[in-house]
DSSP file (Angstrom, degrees, kcal/mol; ACC not computed):
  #  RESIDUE AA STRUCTURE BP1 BP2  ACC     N-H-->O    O-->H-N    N-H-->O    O-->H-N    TCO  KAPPA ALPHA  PHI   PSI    X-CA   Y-CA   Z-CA
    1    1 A X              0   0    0      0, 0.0     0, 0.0     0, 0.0     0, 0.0   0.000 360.0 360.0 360.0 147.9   74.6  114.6   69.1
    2    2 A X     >  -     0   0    0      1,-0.1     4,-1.3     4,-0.0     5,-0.1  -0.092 360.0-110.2 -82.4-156.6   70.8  113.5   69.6
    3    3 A X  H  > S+     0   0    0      2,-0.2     4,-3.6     1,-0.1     5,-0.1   0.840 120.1  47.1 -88.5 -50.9   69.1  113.8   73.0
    4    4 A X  H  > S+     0   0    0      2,-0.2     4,-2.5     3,-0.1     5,-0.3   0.884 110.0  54.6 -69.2 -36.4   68.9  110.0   73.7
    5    5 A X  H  >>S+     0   0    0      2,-0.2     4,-1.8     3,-0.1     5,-0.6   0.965 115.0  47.8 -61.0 -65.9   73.2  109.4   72.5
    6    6 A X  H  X5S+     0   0    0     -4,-1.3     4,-3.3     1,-0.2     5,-0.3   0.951 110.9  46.1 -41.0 -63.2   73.9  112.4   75.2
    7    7 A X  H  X5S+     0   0    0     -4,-3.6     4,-1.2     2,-0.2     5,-0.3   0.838 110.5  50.7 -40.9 -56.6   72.0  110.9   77.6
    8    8 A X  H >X5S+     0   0    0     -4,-2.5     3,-1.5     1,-0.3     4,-1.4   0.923 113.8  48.5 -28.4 -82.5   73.4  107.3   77.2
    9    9 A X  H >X5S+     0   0    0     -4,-1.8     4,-2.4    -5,-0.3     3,-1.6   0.897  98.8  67.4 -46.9 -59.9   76.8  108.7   77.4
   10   10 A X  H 3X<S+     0   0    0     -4,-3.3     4,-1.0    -5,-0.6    -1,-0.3   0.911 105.3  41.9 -21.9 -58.5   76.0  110.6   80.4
   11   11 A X  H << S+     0   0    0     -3,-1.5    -1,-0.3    -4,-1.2    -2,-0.3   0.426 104.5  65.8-101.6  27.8   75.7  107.5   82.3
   12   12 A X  H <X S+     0   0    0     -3,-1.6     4,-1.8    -4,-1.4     3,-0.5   0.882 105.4  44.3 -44.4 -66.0   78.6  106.1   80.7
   13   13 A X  H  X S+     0   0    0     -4,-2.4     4,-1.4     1,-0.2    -2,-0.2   0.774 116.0  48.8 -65.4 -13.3   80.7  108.8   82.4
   14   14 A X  H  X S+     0   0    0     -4,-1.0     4,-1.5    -5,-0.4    -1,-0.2   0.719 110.9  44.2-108.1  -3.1   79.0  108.3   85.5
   15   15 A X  H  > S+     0   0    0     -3,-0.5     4,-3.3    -5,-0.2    -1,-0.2   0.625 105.9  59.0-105.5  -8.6   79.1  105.0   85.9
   16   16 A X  H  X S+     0   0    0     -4,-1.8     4,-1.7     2,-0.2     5,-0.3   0.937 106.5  56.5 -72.2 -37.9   82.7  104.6   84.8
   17   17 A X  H  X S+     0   0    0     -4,-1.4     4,-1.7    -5,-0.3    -2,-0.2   0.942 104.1  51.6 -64.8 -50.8   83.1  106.9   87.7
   18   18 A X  H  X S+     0   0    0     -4,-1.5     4,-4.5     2,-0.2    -1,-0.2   0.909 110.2  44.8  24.0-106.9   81.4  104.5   89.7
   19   19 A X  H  X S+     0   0    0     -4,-3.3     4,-1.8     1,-0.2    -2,-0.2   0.748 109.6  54.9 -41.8 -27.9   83.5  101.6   88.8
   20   20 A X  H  X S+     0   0    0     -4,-1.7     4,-0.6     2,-0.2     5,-0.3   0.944 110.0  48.8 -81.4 -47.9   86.9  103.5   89.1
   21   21 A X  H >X S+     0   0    0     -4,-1.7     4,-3.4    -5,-0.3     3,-1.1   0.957 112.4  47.7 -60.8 -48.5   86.0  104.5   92.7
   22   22 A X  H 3X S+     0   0    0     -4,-4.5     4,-3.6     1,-0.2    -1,-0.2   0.930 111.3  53.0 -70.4 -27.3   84.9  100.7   93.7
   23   23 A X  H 3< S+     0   0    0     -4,-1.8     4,-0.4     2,-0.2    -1,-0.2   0.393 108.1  48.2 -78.2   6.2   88.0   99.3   92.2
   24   24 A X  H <X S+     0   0    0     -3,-1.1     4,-0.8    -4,-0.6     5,-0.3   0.745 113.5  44.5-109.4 -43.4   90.0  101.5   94.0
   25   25 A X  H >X S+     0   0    0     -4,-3.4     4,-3.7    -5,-0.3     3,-0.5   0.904 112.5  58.7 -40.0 -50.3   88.3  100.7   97.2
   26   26 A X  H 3X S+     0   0    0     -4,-3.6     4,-3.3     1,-0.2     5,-0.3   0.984 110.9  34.8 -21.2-101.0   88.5   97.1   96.2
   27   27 A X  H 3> S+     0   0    0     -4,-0.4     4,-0.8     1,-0.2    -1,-0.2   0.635 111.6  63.6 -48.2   0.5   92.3   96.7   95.8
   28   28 A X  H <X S+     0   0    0     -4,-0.8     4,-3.6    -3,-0.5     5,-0.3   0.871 113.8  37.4 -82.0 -50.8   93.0   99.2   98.8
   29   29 A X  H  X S+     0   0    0     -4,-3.7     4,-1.1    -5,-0.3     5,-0.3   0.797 115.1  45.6 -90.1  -0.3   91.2   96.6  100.9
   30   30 A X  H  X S+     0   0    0     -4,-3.3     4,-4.1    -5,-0.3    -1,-0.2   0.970 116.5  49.1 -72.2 -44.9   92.1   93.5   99.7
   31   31 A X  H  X S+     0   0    0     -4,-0.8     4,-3.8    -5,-0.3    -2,-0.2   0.979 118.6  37.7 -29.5 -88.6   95.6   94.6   99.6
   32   32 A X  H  X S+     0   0    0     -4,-3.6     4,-1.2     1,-0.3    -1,-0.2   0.545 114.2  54.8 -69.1 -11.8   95.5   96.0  103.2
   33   33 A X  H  X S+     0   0    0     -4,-1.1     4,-2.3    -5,-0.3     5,-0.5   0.939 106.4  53.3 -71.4 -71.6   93.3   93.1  104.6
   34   34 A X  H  X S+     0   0    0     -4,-4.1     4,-4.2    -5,-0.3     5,-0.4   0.962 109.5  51.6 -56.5 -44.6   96.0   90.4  103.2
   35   35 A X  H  X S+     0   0    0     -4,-3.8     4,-2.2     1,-0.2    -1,-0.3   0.925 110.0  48.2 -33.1 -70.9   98.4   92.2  105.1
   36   36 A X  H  X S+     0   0    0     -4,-1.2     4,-1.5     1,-0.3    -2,-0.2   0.718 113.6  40.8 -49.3 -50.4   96.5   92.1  107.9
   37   37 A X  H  X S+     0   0    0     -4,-2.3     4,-1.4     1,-0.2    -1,-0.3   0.902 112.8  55.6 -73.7 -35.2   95.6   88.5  108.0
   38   38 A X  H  X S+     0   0    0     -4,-4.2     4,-2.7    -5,-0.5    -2,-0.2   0.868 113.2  41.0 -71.0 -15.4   98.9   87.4  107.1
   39   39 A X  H  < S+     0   0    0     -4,-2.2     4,-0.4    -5,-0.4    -1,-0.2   0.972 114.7  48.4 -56.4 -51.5  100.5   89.3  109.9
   40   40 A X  H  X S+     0   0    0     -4,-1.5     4,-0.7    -5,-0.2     3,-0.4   0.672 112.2  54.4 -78.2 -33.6   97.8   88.3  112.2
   41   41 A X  H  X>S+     0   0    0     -4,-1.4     4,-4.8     1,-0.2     5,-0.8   0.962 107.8  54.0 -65.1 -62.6   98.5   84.1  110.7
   42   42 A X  H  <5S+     0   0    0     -4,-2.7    -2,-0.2     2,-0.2    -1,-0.2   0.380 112.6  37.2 -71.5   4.9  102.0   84.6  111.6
   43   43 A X  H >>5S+     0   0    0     -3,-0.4     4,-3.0    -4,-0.4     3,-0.5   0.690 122.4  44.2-111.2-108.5  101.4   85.5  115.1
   44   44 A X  H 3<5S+     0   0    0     -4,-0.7    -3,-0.2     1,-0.2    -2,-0.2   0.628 125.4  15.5  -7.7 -64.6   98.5   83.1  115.7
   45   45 A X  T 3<5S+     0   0    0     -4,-4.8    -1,-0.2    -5,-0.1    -3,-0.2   0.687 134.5  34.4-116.2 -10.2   99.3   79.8  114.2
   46   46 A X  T X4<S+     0   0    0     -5,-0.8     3,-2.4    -3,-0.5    -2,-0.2   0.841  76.7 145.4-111.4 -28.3  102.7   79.9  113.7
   47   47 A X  T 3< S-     0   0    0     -4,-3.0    -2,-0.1    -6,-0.3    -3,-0.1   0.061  81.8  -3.0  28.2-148.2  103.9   82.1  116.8
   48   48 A X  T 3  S+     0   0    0      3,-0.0    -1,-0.3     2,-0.0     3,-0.1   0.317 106.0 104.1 -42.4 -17.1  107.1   80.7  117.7
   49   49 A X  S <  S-     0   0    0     -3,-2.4    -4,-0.0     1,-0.2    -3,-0.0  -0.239  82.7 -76.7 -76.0 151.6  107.6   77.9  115.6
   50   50 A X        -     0   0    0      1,-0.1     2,-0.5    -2,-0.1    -1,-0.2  -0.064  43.3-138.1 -38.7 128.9  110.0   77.8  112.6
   51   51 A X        -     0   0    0     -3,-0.1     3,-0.5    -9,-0.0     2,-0.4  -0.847  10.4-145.3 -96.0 124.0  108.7   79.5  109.5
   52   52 A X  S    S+     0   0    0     -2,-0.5    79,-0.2     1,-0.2     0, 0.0  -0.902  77.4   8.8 -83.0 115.4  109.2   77.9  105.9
   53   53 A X        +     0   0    0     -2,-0.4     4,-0.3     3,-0.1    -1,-0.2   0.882  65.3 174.2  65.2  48.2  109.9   80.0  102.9
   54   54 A X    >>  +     0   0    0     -3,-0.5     4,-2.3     2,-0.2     3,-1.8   0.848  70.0  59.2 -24.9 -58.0  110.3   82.9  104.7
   55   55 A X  T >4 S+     0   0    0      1,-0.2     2,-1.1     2,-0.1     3,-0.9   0.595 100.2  58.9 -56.3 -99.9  111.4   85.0  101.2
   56   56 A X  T 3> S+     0   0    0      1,-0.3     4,-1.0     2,-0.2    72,-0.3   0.091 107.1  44.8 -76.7 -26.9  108.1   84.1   99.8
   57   57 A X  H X> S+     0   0    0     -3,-1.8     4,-2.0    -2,-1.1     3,-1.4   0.877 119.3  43.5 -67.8 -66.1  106.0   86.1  103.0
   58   58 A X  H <X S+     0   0    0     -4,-2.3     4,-1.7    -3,-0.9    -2,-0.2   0.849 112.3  52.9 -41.5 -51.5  108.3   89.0  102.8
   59   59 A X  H 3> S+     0   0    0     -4,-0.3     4,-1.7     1,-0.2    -1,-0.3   0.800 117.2  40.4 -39.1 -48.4  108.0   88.9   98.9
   60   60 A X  H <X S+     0   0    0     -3,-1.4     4,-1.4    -4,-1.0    -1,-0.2   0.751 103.1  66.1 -81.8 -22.8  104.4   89.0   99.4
   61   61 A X  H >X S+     0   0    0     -4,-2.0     3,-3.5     2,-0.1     4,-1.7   0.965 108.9  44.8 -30.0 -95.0  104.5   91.5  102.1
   62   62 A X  H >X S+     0   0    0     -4,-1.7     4,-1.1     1,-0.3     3,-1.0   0.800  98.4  61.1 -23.5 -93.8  105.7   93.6   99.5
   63   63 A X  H 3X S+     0   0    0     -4,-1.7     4,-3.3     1,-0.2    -1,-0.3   0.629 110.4  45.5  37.9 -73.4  103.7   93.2   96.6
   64   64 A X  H << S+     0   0    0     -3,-3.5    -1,-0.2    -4,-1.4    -2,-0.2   0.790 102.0  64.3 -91.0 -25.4  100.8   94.3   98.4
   65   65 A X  H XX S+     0   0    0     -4,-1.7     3,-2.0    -3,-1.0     4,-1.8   0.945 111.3  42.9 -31.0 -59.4  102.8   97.1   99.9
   66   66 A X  H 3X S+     0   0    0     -4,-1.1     4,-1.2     2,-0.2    -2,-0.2   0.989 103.8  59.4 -59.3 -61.2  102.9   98.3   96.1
   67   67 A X  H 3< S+     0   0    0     -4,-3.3     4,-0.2    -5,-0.3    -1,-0.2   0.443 110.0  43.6 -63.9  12.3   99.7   97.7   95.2
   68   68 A X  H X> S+     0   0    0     -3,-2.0     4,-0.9     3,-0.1     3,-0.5   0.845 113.3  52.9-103.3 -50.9   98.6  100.0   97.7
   69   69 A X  H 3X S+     0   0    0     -4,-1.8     4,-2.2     1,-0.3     5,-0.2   0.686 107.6  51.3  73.1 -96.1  101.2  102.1   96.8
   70   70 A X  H >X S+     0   0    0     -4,-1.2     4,-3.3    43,-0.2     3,-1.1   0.790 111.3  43.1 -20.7 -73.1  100.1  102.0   93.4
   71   71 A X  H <> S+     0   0    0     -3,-0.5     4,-1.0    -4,-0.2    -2,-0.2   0.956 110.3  56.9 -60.5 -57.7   96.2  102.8   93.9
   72   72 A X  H 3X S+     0   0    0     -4,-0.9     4,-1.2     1,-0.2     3,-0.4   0.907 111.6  45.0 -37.4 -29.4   97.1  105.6   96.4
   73   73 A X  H XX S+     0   0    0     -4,-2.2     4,-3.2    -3,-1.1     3,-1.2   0.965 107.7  56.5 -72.8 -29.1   99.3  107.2   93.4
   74   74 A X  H 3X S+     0   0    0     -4,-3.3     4,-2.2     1,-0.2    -1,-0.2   0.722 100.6  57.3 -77.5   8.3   96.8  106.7   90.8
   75   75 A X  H 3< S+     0   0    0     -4,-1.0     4,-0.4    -3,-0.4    -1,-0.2   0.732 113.7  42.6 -90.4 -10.4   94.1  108.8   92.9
   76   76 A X  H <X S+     0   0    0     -4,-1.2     4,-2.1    -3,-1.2    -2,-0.2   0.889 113.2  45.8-100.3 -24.7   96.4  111.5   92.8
   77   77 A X  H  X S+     0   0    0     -4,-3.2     4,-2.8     1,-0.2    -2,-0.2   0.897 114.5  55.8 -51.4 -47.1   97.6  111.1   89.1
   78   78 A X  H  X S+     0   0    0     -4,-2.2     4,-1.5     1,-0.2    -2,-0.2   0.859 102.7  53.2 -65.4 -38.5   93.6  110.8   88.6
   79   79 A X  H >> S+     0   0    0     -4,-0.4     4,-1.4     2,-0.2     3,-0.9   0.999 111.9  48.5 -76.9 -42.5   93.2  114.1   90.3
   80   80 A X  H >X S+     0   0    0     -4,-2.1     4,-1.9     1,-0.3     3,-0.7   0.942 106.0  52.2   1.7 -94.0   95.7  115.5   87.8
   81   81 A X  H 3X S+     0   0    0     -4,-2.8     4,-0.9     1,-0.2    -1,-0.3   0.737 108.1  52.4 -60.8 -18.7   94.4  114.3   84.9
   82   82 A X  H << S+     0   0    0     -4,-1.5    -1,-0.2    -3,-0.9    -2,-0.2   0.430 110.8  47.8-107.4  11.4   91.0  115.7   85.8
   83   83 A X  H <X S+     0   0    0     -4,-1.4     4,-1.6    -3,-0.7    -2,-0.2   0.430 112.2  51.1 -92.1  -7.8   92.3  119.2   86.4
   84   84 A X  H  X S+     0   0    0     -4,-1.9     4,-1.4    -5,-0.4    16,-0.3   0.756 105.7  49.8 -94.0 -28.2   94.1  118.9   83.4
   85   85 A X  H  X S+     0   0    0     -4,-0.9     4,-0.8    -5,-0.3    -1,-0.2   0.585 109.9  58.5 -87.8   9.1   91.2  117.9   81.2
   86   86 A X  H  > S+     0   0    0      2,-0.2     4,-0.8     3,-0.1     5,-0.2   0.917 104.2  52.4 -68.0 -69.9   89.4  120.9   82.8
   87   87 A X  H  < S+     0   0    0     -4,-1.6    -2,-0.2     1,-0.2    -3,-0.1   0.507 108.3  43.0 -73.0  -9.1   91.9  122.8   81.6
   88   88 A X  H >X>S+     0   0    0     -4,-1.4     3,-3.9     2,-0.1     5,-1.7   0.852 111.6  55.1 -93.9 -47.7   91.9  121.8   77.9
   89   89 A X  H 3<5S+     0   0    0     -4,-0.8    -2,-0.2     1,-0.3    -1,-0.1   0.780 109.4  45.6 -58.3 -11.7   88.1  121.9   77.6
   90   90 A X  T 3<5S+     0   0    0     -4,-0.8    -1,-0.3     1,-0.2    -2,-0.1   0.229 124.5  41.0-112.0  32.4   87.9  125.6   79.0
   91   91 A X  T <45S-     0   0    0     -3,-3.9    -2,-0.3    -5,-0.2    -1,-0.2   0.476 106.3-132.3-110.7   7.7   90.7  126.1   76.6
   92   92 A X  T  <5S+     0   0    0     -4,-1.2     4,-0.2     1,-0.0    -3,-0.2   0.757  76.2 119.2   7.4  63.1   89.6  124.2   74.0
   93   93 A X      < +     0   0    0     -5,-1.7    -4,-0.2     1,-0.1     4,-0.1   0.004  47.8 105.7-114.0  42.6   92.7  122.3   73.3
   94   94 A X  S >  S+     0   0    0     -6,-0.3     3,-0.6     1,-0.1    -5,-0.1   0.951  90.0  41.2 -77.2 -47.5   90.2  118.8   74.3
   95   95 A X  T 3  S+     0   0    0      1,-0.2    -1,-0.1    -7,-0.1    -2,-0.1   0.700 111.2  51.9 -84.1 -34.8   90.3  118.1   70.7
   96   96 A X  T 3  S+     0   0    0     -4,-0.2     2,-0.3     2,-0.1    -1,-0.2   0.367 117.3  37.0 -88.9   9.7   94.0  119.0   69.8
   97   97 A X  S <  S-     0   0    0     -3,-0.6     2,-0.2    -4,-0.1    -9,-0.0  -0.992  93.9 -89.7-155.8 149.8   95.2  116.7   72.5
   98   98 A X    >   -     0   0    0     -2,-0.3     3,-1.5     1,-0.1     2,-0.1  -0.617  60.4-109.2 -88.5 151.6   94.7  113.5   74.4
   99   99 A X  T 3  S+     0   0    0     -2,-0.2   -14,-0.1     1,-0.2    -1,-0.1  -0.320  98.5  14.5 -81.0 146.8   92.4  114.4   77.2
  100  100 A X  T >> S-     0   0    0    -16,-0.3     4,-0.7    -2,-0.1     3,-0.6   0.111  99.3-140.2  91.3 -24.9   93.9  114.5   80.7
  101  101 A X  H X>  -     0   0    0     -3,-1.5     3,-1.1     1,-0.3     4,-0.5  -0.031  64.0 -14.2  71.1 173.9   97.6  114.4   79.2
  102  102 A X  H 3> S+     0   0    0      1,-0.3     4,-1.6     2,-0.2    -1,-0.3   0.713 131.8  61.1 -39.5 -43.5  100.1  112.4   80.8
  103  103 A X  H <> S+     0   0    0     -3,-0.6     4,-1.6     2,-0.2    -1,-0.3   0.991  97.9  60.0 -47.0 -59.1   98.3  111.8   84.1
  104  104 A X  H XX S+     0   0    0     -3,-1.1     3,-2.8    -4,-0.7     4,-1.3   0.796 111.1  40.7 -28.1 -69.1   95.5  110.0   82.3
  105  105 A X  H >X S+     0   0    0     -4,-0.5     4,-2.4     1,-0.4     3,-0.7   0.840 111.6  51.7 -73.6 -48.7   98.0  107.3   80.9
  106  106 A X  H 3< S+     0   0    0     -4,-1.6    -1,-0.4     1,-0.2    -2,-0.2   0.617 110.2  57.2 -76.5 -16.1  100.2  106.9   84.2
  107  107 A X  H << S+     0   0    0     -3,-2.8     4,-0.4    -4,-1.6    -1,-0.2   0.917 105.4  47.4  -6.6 -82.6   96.4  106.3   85.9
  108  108 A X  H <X S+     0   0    0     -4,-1.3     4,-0.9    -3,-0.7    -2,-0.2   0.506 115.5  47.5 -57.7 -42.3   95.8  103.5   83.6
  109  109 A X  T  < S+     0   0    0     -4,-2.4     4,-0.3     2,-0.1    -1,-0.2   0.486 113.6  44.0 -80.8  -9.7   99.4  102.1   84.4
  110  110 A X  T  > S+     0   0    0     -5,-0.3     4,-1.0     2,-0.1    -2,-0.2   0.761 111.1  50.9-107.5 -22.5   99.2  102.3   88.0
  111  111 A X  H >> S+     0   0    0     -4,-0.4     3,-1.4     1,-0.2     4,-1.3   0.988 115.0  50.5 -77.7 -36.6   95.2  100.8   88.5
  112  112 A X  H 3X S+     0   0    0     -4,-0.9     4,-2.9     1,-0.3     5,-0.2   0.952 111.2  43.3 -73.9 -31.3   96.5   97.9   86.3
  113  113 A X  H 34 S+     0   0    0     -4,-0.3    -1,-0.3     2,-0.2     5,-0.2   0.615 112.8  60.3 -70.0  -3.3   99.7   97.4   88.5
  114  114 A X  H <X S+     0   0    0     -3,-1.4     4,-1.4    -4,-1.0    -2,-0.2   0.964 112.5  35.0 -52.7 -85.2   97.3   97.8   91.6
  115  115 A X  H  X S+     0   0    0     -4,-1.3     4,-1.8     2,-0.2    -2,-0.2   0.553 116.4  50.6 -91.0 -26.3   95.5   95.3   90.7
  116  116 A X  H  X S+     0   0    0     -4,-2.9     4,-1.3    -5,-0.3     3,-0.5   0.915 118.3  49.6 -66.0 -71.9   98.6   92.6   89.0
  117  117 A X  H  > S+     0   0    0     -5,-0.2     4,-1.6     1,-0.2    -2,-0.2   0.769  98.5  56.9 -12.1 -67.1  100.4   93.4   92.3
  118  118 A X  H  X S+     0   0    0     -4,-1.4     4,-1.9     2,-0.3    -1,-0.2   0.913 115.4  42.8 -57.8 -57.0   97.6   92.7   94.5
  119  119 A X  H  X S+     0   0    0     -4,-1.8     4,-1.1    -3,-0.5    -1,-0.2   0.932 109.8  53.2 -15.8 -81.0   97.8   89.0   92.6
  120  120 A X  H  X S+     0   0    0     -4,-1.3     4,-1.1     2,-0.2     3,-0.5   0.724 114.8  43.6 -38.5 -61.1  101.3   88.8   92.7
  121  121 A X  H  X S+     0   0    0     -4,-1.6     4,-2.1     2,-0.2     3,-0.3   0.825 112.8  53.9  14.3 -80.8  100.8   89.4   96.7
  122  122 A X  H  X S+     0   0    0     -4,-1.9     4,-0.5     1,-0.3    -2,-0.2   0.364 111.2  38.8 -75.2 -31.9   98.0   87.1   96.8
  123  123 A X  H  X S+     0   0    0     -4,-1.1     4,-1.0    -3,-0.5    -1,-0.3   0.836 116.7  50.4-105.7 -22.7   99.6   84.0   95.4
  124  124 A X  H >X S+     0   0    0     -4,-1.1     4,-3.9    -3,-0.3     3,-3.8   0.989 113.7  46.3 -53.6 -78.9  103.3   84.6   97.2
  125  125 A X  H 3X S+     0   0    0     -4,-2.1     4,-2.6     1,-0.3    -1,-0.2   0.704 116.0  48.3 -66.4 -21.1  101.6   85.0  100.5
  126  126 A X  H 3X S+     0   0    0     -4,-0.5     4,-1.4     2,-0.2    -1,-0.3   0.722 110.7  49.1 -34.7 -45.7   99.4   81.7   99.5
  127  127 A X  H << S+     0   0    0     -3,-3.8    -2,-0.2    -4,-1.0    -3,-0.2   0.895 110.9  53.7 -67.8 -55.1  102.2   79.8   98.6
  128  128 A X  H >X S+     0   0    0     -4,-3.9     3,-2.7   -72,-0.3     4,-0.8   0.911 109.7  40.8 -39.4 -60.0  103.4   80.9  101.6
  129  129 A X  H >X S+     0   0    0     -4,-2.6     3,-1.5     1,-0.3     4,-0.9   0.931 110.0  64.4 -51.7 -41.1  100.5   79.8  104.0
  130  130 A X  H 3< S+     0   0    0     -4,-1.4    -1,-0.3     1,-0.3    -2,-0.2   0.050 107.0  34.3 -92.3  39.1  100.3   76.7  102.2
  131  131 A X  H <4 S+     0   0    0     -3,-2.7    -1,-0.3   -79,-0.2    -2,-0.2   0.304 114.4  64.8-128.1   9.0  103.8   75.3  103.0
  132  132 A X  H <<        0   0    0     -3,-1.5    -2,-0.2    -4,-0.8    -3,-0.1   0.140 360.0 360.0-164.6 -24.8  103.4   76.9  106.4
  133  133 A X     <        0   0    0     -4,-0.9    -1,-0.1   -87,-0.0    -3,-0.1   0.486 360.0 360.0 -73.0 360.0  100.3   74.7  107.5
């Protein structure tokens, strides 16, 4: 590979690393933030008064439960997969295999359910507020 391709690719990996790290910070705190406020809503403006569409908070409660859920599992599936691609490159099975092995892919499945969750969350607990005003 020439000098300039390495390099390139060099900050490929290190800016993918980058990204992965802010998108997990991301959904942790969007996540745990809409919890927060919606708790903090239902206290505050609605305090004692009747609540409307009750299933649709809880629903969203939940949600965002999972989609921290989710991003905590995939940092530990991530750590996995990057002891496991360790381990094929100082065996040299990187090439006979996909790298990182079954953590990689359950990763890849959990940051994109992070982040559909976190949606899913995000428009329940919306729905919510907004018959709720």
């Amino acid at each position: 590979m020439e000098e300039h391709l390495r390099k390139y690719r060099q900050y490929l990996v290190e800016t993918e690393q980058k990204v992965s790290e802010n998108y997990d910070k991301t959904v942790i705190t969007l996540s745990s933030g809409a919890l927060g406020v919606s708790f903090a809503f239902l206290r505050d403006v609605i305090g004692d008064g009747s609540i409307q569409s009750k299933p649709l908070l809880i629903v969203g409660w939940g949600l965002l439960t999972v989609s921290l859920a989710a991003v905590v599992l995939s940092l530990l599936f991530g750590t996995m997969a990057f002891r496991r691609a360790i381990r094929q490159v100082d065996t040299n099975e990187v090439y006979s295999s996909p790298v990182g092995g079954w953590p990689a892919t359950i990763t890849t499945l959990l940051h994109f359910c992070g982040v559909l969750f976190l949606v899913a969350g995000l428009v329940a607990i919306g729905a919510f507020l907004s018959l709720n005003l």
